[in-house]
LORODO-859209 format. One record per residue (C-alpha): x, y, z; residue number from 1; residue in one letter. Coordinates in steps of 0.25 Angstrom, whole numbers, plus 5000, padded with zeros to 4 digits. Each point is the difference from the previous one (the first is absolute). Last residue first. Example, Ala and Ser with C-alpha at 12.3 -4.5 7.8 and 13.67 -1.06 7.14 Angstrom:
2
      X      Y      Z     n   res
   5055   4996   5029     2     S
   4994   4986   5002     1     A
! end
This chain:
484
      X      Y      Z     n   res
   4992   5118   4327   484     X
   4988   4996   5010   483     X
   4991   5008   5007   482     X
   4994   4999   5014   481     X
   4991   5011   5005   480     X
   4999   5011   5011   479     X
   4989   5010   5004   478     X
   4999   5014   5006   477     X
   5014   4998   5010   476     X
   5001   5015   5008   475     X
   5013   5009   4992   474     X
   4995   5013   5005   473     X
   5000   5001   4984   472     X
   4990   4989   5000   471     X
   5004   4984   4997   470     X
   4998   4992   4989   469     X
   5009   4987   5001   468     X
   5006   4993   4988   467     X
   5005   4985   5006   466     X
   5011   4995   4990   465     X
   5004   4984   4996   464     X
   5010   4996   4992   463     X
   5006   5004   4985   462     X
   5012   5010   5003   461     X
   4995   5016   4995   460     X
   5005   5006   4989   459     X
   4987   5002   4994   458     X
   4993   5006   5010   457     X
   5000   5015   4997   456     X
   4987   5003   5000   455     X
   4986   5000   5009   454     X
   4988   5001   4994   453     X
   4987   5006   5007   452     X
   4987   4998   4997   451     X
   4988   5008   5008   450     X
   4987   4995   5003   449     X
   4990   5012   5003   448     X
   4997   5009   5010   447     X
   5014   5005   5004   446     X
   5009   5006   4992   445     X
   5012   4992   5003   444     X
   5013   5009   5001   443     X
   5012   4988   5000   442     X
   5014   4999   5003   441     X
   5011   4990   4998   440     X
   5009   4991   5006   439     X
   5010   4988   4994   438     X
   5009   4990   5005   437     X
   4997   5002   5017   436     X
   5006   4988   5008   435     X
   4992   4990   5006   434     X
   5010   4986   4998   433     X
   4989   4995   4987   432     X
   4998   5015   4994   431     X
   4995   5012   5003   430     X
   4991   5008   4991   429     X
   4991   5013   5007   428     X
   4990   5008   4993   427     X
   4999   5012   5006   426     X
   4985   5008   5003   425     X
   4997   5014   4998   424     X
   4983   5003   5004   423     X
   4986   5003   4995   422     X
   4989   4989   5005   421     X
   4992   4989   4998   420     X
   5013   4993   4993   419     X
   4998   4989   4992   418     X
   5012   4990   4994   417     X
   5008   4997   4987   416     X
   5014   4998   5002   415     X
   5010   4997   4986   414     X
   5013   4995   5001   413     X
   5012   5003   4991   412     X
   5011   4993   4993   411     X
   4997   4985   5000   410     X
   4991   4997   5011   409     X
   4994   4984   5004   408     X
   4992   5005   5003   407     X
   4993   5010   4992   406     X
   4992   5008   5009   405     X
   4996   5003   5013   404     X
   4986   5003   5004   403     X
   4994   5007   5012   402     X
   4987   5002   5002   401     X
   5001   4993   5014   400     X
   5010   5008   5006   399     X
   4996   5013   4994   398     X
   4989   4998   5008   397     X
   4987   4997   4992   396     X
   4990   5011   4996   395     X
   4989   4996   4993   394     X
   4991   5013   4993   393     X
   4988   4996   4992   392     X
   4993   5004   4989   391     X
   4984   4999   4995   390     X
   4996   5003   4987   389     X
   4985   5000   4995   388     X
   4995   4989   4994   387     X
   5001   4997   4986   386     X
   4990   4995   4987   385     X
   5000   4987   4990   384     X
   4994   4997   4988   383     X
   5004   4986   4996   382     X
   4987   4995   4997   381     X
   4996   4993   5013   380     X
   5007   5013   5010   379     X
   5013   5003   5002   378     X
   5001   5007   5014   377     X
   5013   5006   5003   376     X
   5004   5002   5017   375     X
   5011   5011   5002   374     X
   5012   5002   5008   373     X
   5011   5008   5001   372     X
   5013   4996   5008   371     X
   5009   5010   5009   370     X
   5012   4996   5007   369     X
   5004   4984   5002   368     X
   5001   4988   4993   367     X
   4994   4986   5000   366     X
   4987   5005   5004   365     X
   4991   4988   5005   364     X
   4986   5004   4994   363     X
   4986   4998   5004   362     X
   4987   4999   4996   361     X
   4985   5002   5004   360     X
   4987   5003   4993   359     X
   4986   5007   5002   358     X
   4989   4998   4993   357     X
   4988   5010   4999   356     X
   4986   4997   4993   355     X
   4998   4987   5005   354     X
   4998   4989   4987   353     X
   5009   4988   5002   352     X
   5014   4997   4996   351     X
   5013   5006   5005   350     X
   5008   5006   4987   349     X
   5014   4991   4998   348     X
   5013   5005   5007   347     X
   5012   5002   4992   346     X
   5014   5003   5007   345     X
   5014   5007   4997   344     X
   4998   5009   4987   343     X
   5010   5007   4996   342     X
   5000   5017   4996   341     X
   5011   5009   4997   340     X
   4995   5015   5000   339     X
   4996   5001   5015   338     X
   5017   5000   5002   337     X
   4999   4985   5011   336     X
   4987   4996   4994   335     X
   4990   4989   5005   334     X
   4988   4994   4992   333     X
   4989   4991   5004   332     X
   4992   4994   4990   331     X
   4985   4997   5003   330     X
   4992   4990   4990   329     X
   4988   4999   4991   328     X
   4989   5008   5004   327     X
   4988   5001   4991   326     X
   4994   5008   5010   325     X
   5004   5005   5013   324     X
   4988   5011   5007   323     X
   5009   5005   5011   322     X
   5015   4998   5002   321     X
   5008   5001   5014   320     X
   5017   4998   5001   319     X
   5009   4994   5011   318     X
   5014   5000   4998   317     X
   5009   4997   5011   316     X
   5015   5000   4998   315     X
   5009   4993   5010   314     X
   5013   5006   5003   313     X
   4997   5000   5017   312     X
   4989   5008   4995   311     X
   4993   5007   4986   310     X
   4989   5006   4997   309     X
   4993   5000   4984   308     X
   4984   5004   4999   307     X
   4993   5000   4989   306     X
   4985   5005   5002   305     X
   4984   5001   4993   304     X
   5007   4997   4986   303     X
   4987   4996   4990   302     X
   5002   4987   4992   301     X
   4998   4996   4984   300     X
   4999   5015   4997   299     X
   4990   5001   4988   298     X
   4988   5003   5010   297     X
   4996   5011   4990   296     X
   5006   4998   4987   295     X
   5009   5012   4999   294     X
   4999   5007   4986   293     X
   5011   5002   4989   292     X
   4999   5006   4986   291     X
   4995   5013   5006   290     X
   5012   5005   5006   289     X
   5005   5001   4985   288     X
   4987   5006   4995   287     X
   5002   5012   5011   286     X
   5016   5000   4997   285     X
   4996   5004   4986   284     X
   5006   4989   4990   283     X
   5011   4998   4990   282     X
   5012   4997   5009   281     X
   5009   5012   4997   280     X
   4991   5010   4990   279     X
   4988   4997   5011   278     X
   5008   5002   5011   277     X
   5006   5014   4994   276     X
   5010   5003   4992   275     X
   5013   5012   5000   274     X
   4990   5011   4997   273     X
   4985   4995   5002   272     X
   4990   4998   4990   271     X
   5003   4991   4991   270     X
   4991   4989   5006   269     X
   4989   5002   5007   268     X
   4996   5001   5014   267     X
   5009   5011   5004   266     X
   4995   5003   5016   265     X
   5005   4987   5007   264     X
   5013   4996   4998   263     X
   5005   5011   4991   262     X
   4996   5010   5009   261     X
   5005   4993   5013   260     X
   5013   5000   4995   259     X
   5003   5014   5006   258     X
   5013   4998   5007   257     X
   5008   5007   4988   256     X
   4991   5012   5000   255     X
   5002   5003   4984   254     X
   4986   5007   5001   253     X
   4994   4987   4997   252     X
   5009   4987   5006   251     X
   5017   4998   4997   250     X
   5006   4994   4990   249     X
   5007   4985   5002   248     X
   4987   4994   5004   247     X
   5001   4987   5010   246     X
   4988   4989   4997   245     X
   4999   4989   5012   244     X
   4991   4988   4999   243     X
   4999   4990   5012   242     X
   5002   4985   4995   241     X
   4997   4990   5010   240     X
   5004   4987   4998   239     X
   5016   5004   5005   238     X
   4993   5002   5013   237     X
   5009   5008   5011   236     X
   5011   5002   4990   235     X
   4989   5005   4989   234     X
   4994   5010   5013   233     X
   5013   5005   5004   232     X
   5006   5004   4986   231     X
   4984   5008   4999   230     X
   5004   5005   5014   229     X
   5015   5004   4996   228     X
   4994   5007   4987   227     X
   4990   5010   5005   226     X
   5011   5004   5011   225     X
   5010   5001   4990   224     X
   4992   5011   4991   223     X
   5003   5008   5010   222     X
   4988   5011   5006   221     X
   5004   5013   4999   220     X
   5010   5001   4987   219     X
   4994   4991   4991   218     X
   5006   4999   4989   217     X
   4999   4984   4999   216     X
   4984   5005   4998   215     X
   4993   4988   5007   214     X
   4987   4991   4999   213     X
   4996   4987   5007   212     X
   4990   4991   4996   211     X
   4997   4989   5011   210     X
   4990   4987   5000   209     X
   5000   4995   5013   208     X
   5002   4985   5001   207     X
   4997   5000   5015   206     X
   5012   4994   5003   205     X
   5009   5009   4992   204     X
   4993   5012   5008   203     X
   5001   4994   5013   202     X
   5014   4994   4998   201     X
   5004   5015   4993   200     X
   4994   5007   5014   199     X
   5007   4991   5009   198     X
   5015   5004   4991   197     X
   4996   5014   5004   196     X
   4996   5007   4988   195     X
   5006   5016   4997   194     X
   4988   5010   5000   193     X
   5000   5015   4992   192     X
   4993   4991   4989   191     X
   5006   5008   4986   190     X
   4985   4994   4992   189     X
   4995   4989   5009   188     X
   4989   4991   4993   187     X
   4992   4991   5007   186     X
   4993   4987   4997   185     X
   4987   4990   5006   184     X
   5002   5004   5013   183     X
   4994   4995   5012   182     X
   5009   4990   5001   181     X
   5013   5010   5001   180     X
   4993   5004   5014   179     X
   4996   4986   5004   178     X
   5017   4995   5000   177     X
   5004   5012   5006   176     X
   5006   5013   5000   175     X
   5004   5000   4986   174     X
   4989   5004   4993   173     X
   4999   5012   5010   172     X
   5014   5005   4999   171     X
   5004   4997   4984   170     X
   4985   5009   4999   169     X
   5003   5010   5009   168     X
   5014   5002   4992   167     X
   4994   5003   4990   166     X
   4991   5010   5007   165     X
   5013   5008   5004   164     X
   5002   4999   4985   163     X
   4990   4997   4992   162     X
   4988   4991   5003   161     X
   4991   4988   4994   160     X
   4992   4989   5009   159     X
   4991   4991   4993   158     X
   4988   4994   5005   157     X
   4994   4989   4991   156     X
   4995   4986   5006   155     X
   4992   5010   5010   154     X
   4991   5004   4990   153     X
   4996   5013   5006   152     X
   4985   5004   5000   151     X
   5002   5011   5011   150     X
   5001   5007   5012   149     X
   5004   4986   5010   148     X
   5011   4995   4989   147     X
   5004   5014   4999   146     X
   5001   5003   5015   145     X
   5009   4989   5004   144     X
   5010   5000   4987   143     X
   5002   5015   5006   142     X
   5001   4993   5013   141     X
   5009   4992   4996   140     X
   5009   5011   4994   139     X
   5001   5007   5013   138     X
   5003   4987   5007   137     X
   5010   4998   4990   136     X
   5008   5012   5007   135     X
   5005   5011   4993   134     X
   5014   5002   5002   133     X
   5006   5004   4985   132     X
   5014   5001   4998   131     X
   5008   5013   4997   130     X
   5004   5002   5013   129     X
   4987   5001   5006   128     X
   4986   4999   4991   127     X
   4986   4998   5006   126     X
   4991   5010   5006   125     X
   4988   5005   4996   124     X
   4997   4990   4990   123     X
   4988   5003   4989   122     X
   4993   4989   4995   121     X
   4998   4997   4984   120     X
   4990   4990   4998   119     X
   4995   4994   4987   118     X
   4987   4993   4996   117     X
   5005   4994   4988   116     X
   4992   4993   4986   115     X
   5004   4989   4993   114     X
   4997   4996   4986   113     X
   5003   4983   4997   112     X
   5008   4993   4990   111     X
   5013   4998   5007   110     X
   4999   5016   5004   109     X
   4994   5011   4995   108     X
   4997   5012   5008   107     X
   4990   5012   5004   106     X
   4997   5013   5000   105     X
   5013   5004   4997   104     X
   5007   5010   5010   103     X
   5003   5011   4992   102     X
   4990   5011   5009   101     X
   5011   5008   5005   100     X
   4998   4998   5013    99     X
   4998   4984   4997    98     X
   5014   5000   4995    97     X
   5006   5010   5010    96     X
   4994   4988   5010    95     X
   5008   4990   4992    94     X
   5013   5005   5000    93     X
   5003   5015   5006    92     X
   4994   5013   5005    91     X
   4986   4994   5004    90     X
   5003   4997   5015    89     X
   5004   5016   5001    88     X
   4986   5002   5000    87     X
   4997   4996   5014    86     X
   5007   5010   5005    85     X
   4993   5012   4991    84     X
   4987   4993   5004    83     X
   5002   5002   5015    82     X
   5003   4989   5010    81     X
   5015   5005   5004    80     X
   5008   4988   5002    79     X
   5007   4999   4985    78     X
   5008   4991   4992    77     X
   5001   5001   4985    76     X
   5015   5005   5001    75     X
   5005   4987   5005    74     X
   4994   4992   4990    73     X
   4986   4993   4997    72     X
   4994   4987   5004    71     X
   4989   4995   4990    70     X
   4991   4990   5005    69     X
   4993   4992   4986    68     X
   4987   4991   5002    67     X
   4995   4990   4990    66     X
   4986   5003   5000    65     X
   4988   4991   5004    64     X
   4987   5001   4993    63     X
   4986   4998   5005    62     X
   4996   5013   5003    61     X
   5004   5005   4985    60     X
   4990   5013   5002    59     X
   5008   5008   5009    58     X
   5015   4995   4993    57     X
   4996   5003   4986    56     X
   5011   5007   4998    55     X
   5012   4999   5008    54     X
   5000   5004   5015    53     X
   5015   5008   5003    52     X
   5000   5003   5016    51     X
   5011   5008   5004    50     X
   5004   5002   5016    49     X
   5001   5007   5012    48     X
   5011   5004   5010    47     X
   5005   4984   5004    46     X
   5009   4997   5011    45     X
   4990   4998   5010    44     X
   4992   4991   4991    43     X
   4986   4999   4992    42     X
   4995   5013   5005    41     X
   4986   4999   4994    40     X
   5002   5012   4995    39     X
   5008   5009   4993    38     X
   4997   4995   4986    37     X
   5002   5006   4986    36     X
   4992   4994   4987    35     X
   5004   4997   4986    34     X
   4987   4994   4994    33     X
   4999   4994   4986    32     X
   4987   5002   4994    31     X
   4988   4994   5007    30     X
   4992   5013   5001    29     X
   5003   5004   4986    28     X
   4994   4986   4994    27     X
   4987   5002   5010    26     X
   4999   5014   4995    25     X
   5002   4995   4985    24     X
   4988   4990   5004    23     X
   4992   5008   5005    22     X
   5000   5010   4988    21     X
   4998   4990   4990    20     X
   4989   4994   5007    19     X
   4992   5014   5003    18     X
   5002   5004   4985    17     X
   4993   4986   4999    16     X
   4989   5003   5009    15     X
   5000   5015   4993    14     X
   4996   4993   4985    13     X
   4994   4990   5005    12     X
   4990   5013   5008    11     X
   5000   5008   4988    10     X
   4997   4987   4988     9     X
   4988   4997   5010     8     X
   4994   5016   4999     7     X
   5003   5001   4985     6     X
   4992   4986   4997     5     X
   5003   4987   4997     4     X
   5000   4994   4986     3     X
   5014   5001   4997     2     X
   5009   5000   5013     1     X
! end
């Protein structure tokens, strides 16, 4: 400022105190924001909610943000909308983070700093018998609002949840085929939540990367829930490889279900009695969910329907996609337990452009009872993902489901048949000449094929034997020819 005078150095002086001053008020006013809402009133189920804007979120209007829901625990639920309800959202995980101003600002993954938004909703009501019952309509329309509120990138929204909010996560990403697509990974720490063998197809299928975490102490929520649904999803896809991590100590303040704390609360390593995630798998679960993204449109096909009915022992599967790409074929799969799958039919993608298709097929069944079926499609480079499942009931006459085997017999005979309902039937030997060699009594369950063996045949004369299955008030069921 040489050379100018007293009155032009004052009034630089005071413009560039002006600068400074607006520009630390600017900084303060985009600082990380940890805001309560009542309103709007995203669903019925819902009291209020968290809203965590990281910095810079006001003035960065042409960024998206990886979005994380957080789903609390039993004890964080609340109907009341007051502040002092509201606040029990914060008690634990990712929400006591933020509460307690340790959330990171931001996070470094595969080369690139990221930045969340991060909603925590409040459930009103939502836990029965140790499970969680929150509907994934609540959680969709959580996913509804966000994307509608704010700059979410919608290749990155991540679900996280303890306990009863665990379990929320196992239930919403497994409920269907577009639900675990909207998800780029979650992370259940004690899931209160068990997977249908559906909701693993749909999460498998989807390719759903899964962390999962468990104190083996645990003595609320069993560790054997968290590790039959991560057994269920490698049996469903052996591709897919879900992690779980079991503690052998139990969680801050020796509470032996808390593992919540050291799954997404102690960020470094060292820090945690027993370990936490990043002394186990070397990596906070926030830069772990952020290695994986959902490529928008990445699903070769969208699932509008699958349908499975059944008559005169003829199944008829119709099923309806939208938006196919890249299609390469249909399998068709049947199952007799829902665990052991073949495939029975292949049907090639219909050609053209129309938005919807539909498709037919059928199956002759060759037994009876209950079959599952679902429809796979494998798409050009090998990817592939599930329908829903669909099973049907055929119930024959114990006439016709009857089956009689070996013949010729040695020492025993073994009789497979259906029966629709519960009831005592005899199985009935005669020989060649009619006369009774061997009688005995059966309880069938009902519902399902049953398998009976009778024994004591081995001093029998080689020839020709009828077996008969009759009712206790001796009426003839069904009859076959058997030779010895």
């Amino acid at each position: 400022m040489n050379g100018k005078s007293p009155l032009v150095r004052t009034i630089l002086a005071f413009i560039l105190f002006c600068v400074l001053l607006l520009t630390n008020l600017r900084a303060e006013a985009q600082a990380p924001a940890l805001t309560p809402h009542f309103s709007p009133a995203i669903d019925n189920n819902i009291n209020g909610f968290w809203e965590y804007l990281p910095r810079n979120y006001a003035t960065d209007v042409t960024q998206t943000y990886p979005l994380l829901i957080f789903i609390h625990g039993n004890g964080g639920r609340g109907s009341s909308p007051t502040l002092d309800t509201l606040n029990k959202v914060l008690n634990a995980g990712t929400p006591r983070l933020l509460r307690n101003n340790n959330f990171p600002d931001s996070f470094f993954t595969a080369g690139k700093w990221y930045k969340f938004i991060v909603l925590a909703p409040q459930i009103k009501e939502g836990f029965v018998d140790s499970s969680s019952t929150v509907s994934p309509a609540t959680i969709d329309a959580v996913i509804n609002y966000a994307k509608s509120a704010y700059r979410v990138d919608s290749s990155r929204i991540y679900m996280g949840g303890l306990s009863m909010g665990g379990g929320t996560i196992w239930d919403y990403a497994g409920s269907s085929p577009a639900t675990a697509g909207k998800l780029a990974a979650i992370s259940v720490a004690a899931g209160a939540g068990d997977l249908p063998l559906s909701g693993a197809i749909n999460i498998a299928g989807a390719g759903l990367p899964v962390i999962a975490t468990h104190n083996i102490v645990d003595d609320l929520i069993n560790v054997q829930r968290t590790i039959a649904n991560i057994q269920l999803l490698k049996s469903v896809n052996p591709a897919v490889a879900p992690i779980a991590i079991y503690w052998t100590t139990p969680g801050e303040d020796n509470d032996k279900h808390n593992v919540w704390s050291r799954t997404y609360e102690d960020l470094a390593a060292g820090t945690t009695a027993g370990g936490n995630l990043r002394d186990t798998l070397g990596t906070t679960v926030y830069e772990w969910m952020l290695q994986y993204a959902r490529p928008q449109n990445a699903l070769p096909v969208t699932w509008k329907s699958f349908q499975a009915a059944i008559k005169n022992g003829i199944v008829s599967l119709k099923w309806e996609t939208a938006q196919e790409q890249n299609i390469r074929i249909y399998e068709a799969e049947r199952s007799r337990d829902g665990q052991t799958w073949e495939t029975f039919a292949t049907v090639l993608p219909k050609p053209g452009t129309e938005a919807t298709k539909q498709y037919l097929l059928t199956d002759h069944l060759s037994y009876t009872g209950i079959t599952y079926y679902r429809i796979r499609q494998i798409d050009l480079d090998g990817k592939y993902t599930y329908s829903a499942i669909e099973k049907t009931m055929y119930t024959a006459s114990l006439a016709n489901s009857l089956r009689v085997f070996p013949s010729p017999f040695k020492a025993q005979i073994t009789v497979q048949l259906f029966s629709e309902e519960k009831q005592q039937v005899n199985i009935r030997l005669n020989n060649a000449a009619g006369m009774l060699v061997k009688q005995q009594r059966f309880s069938l369950s009902g519902g399902s094929e049953e398998t009976l063996v009778l024994t004591g045949l081995q001093n029998l004369k080689q020839g020709v034997y009828v077996l008969e299955l009759r009712g206790v008030n001796g009426t003839l069921l069904a009859q076959k020819k058997i030779f010895k």
